[in-house]
C-alpha positions in Angstrom: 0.0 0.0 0.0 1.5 2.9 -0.7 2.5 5.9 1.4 -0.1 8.9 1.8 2.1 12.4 0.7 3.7 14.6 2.9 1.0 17.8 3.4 2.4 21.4 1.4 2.5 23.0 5.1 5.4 20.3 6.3 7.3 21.2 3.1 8.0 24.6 3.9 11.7 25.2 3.8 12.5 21.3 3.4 14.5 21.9 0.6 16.8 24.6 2.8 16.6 21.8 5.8 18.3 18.9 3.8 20.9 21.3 2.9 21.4 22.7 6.5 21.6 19.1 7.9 23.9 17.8 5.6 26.0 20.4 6.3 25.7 20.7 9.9 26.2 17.0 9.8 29.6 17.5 7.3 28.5 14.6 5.5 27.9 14.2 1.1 25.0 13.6 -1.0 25.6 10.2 -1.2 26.4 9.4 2.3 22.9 11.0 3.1 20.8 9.0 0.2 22.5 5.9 1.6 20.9 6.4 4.9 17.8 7.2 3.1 18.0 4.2 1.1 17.7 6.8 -2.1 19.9 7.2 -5.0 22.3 10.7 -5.1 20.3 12.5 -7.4 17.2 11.8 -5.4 19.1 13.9 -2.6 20.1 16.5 -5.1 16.6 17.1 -6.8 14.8 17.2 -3.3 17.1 20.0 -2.0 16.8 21.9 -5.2 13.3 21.8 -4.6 12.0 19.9 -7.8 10.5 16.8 -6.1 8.5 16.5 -2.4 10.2 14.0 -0.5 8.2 10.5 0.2 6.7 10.1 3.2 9.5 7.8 4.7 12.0 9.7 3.6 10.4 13.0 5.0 10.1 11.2 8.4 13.9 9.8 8.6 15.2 13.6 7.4 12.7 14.9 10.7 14.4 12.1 13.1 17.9 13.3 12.1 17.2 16.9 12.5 15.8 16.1 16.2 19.0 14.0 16.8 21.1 16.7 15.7 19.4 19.1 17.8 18.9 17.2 20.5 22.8 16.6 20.6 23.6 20.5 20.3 21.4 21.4 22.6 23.0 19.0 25.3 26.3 20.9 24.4 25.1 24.2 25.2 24.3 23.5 28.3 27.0 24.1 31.2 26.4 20.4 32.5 28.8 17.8 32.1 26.9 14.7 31.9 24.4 15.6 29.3 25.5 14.0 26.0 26.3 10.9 27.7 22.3 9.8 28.7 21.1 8.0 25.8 18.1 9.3 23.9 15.2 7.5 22.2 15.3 9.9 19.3 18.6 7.5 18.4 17.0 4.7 17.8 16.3 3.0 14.4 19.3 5.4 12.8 21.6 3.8 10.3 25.1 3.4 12.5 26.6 5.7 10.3 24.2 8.6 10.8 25.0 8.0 14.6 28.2 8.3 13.8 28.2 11.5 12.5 25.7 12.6 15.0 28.9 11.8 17.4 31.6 13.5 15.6 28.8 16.5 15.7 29.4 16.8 19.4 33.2 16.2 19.0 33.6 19.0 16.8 31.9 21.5 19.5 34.2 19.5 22.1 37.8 20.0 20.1 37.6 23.3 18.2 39.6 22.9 14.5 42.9 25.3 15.1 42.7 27.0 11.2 41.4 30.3 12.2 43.5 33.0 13.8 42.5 34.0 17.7 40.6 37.5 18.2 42.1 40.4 19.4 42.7 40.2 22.9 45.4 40.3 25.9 48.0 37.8 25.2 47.3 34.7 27.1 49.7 31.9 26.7 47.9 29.4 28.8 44.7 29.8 26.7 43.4 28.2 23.7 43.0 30.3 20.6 39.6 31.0 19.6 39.1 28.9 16.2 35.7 28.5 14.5 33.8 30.8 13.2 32.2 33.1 15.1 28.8 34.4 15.8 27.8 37.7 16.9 27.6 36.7 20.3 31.2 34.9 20.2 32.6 38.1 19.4 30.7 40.2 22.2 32.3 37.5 24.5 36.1 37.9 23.2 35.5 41.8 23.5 34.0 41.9 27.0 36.8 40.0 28.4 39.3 42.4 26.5 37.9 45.2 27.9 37.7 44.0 31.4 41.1 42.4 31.2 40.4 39.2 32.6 41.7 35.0 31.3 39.5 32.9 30.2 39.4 31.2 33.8 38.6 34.6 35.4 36.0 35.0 33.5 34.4 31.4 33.8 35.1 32.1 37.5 32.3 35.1 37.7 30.4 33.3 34.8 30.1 30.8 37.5 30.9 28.1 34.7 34.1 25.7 33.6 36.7 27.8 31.5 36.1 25.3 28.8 32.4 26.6 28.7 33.8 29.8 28.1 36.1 28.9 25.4 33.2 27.0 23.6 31.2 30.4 23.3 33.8 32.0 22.2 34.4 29.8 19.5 30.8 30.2 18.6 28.5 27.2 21.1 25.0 28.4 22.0 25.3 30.1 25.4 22.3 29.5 28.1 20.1 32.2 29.4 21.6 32.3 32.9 24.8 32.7 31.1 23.8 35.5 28.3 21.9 37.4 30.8 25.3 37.5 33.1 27.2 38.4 30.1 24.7 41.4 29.0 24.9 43.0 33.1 29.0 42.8 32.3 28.6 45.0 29.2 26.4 47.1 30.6 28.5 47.9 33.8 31.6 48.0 31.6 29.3 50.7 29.6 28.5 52.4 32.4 32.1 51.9 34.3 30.9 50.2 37.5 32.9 46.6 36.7 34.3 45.6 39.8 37.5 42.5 39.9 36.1 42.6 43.4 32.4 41.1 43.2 32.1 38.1 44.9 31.9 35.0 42.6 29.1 33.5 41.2 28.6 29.8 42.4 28.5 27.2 39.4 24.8 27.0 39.4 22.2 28.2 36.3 20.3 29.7 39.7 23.2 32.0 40.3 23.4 33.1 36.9 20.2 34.2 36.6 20.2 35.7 40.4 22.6 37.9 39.0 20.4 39.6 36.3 18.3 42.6 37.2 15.2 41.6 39.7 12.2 41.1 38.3 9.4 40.1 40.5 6.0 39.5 39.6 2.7 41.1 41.0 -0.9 40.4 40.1 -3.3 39.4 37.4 -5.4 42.3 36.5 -8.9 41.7 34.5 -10.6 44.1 32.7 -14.2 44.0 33.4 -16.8 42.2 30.4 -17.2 44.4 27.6 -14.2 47.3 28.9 -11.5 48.9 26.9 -8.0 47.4 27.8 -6.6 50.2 29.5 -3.1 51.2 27.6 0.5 51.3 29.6 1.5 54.0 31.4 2.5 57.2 28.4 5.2 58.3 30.5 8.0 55.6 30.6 11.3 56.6 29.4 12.9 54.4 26.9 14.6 51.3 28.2 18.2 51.4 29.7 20.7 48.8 29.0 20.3 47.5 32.2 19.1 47.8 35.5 16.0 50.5 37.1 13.0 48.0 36.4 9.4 49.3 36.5 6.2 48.0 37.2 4.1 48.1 34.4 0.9 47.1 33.8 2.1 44.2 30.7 -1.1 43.3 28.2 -1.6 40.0 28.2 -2.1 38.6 24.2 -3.3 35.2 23.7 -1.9 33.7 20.6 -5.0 34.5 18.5 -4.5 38.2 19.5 -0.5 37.9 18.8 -1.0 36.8 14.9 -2.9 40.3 14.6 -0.2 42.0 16.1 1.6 44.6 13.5 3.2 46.7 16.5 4.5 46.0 20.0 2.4 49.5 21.0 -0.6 47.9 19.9 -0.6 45.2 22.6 -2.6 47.3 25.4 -5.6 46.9 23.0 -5.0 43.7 22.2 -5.6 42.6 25.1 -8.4 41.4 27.9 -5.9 41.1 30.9 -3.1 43.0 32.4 -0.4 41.7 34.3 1.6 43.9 36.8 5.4 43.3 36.2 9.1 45.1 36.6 10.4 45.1 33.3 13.2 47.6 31.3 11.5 47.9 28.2 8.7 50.0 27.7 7.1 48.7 25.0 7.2 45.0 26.8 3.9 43.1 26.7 3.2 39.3 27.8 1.7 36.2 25.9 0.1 33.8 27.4 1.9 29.9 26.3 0.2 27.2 24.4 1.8 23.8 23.0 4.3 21.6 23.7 6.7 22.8 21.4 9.1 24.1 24.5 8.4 20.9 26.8 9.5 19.7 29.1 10.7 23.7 30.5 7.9 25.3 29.5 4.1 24.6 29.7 0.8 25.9 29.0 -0.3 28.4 30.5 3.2 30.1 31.3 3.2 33.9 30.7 6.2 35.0 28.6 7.3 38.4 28.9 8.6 39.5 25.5 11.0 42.6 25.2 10.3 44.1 21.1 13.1 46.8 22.1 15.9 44.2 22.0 17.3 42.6 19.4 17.5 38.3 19.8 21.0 36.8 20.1 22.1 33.1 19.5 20.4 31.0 22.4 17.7 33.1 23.4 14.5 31.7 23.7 12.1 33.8 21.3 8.8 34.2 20.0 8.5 34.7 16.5 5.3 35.9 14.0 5.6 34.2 10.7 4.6 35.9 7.5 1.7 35.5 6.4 3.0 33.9 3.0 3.6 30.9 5.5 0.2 31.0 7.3 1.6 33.4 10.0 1.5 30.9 13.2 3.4 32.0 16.6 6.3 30.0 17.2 8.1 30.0 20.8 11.6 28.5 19.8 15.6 28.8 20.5 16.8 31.1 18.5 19.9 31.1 16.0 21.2 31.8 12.8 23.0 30.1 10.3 24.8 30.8 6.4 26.7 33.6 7.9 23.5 35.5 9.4 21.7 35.4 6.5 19.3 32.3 8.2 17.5 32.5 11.1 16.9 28.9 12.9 14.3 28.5 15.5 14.7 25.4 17.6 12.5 23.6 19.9 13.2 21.6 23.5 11.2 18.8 22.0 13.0 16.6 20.1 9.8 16.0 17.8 9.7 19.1 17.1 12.3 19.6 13.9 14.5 23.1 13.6 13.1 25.6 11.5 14.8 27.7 9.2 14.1 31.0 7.9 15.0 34.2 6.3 14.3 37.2 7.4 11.6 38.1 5.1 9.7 35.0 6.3 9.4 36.5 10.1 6.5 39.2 10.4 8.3 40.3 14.0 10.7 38.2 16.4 11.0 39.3 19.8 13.2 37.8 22.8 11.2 36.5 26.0 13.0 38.1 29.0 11.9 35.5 31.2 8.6 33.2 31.8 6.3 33.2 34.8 4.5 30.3 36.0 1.0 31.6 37.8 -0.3 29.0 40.8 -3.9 28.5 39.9 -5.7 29.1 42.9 
């Protein structure tokens, strides 16, 4: 009996998907059709576009990409046993495939040494920064330039291993603890209030986010049947780079209400709930979480409090707006990019969930979730 077609909806982007796994995964066309059990110019056609892939196929291509991004994930993490617990999203690969899913790990593990090291203080006992770096990579190499500090020293406040460090510099996906620590050091370096003296951060994801400015949540506030959705506050200053939080009074959008969205200063009447928060950006607004796209972190029900005023880095957790071209869902993902920037790929904690790639035109508005609240239902 033959196979039922993949849908038009799950073939968005495939094409660009084959490509970025097979090259994530450093392996040739006909290395890939042989784990497909396809000839090479079945491979070639498909990510040129010119034929839909068969529904096997289409499902073996999804269980790699999870793999894949299930392994890099682990690696980004600062935990040293991650990689090592074994995953059902393994099995029924073709040994080779897990084969190259494992050197995928080694290569974030032993950097290649063919790239020169960024600018920075001389440091003997360091290795050079080798791969290719991200945005983010570099922000890292220039923060500890400018404060002047090894790579240890800086793992030391970090609160994380200095061979964390070095694998952000080399251009890893950082965690949020981590990248929020990072973004307080540039700011106090901005504002000249770095310190060699602050007491060290323990190793712990905790202490990294107990670091970032406080932001403590208040109350739920409904807007009577049939009322206007009161709108925030006109008199808020623009957003600093960091620190003086302010309660606002944060619209709450459901995700029906966040595909209408064309502006972040549209939110207030948008919404039919406010939700009293300290937040930096003026323009921040909340979303109420739906799906399991994010599990097992996140869950329904979760408010996300998004910040429009800041532009996403690699390993943020985001929420993006697709265009309408592509049906314009809401997708809460990982963020990253890949081909040099010109990509944008939005990952999932749910290793059925496949990575999405993207260009730019294909995102209606992508906006980085400053943190998540979980409400007790009473």
């Amino acid at each position: 009996m033959p196979h039922s077609p993949v849908s038009e909806e799950k073939l968005v982007g495939f094409p660009a998907r084959c490509q970025s796994l097979r090259q994530k995964l450093r392996v040739s066309r006909p290395e890939l059709a042989s784990w497909l059990g396809v000839g090479r110019s079945y491979v070639s056609v498909m990510e040129k576009g010119r034929l839909a892939p068969s529904r096997p196929v289409f499902q073996l291509i999804e269980k790699l990409e999870a793999a894949a991004n299930l392994k890099q994930l682990a690696m980004h993490m600062p935990q040293p046993d991650t990689t090592a617990t074994p995953s059902p999203v393994m099995s029924g690969l073709p040994p080779e495939a897990i084969a190259a899913l494992d050197r995928l790990v080694q290569s974030e593990e032993e950097a290649p040494s063919a790239l020169a090291p960024v600018t920075a203080p001389a440091m003997p006992e360091e290795m050079p920064v080798t791969r290719e770096k991200n945005a983010f990579a570099l922000r890292v190499a220039a923060l500890r330039a400018k404060m002047g500090v090894t790579r240890p020293k800086l793992a030391q406040r970090l609160g994380v291993s200095r061979q964390y460090v070095t694998k952000i510099e080399n251009g890893a996906h950082a965690s949020l603890p981590v990248i929020k620590l990072i973004e307080k050091l540039e700011a106090e370096i901005l504002n000249g209030t770095t310190s060699s003296s602050e007491p060290t951060v323990h190793d712990t994801p905790s202490a990294a986010l107990s670091a970032a400015p406080a932001i403590q949540p208040a109350a739920v506030i409904e807007a009577p049947a049939g009322a206007p959705s009161p709108p925030l506050p006109p008199s808020i200053p623009a957003a600093p780079v960091s620190g003086m939080p302010r309660i606002s009074a944060l619209p709450v959008l459901t995700i029906p209400a966040a595909r209408d969205l064309t502006a972040p200063s549209l939110a207030a009447f948008a919404a039919t709930e406010h939700f009293a928060f300290s937040v930096t950006d003026p323009d921040a607004f909340a979303m109420r979480l739906a799906g399991d796209a994010m599990l097992p972190q996140h869950h329904d029900g979760e408010l996300a409090i998004l910040y429009p005023n800041t532009a996403p880095h690699t390993g943020n957790r985001v929420i993006a707006r697709l265009s309408d071209s592509l049906g314009g869902d809401i997708l809460f993902r990982i963020y990253s990019t890949a081909d040099h920037g010109h990509s944008i790929v939005l990952s999932s904690l749910n290793p059925l969930y496949p990575p999405v790639t993207l260009t730019p035109d294909e995102i209606a508005w992508i906006y980085p979730v400053a943190t998540t609240v979980r409400q007790m239902l009473l």
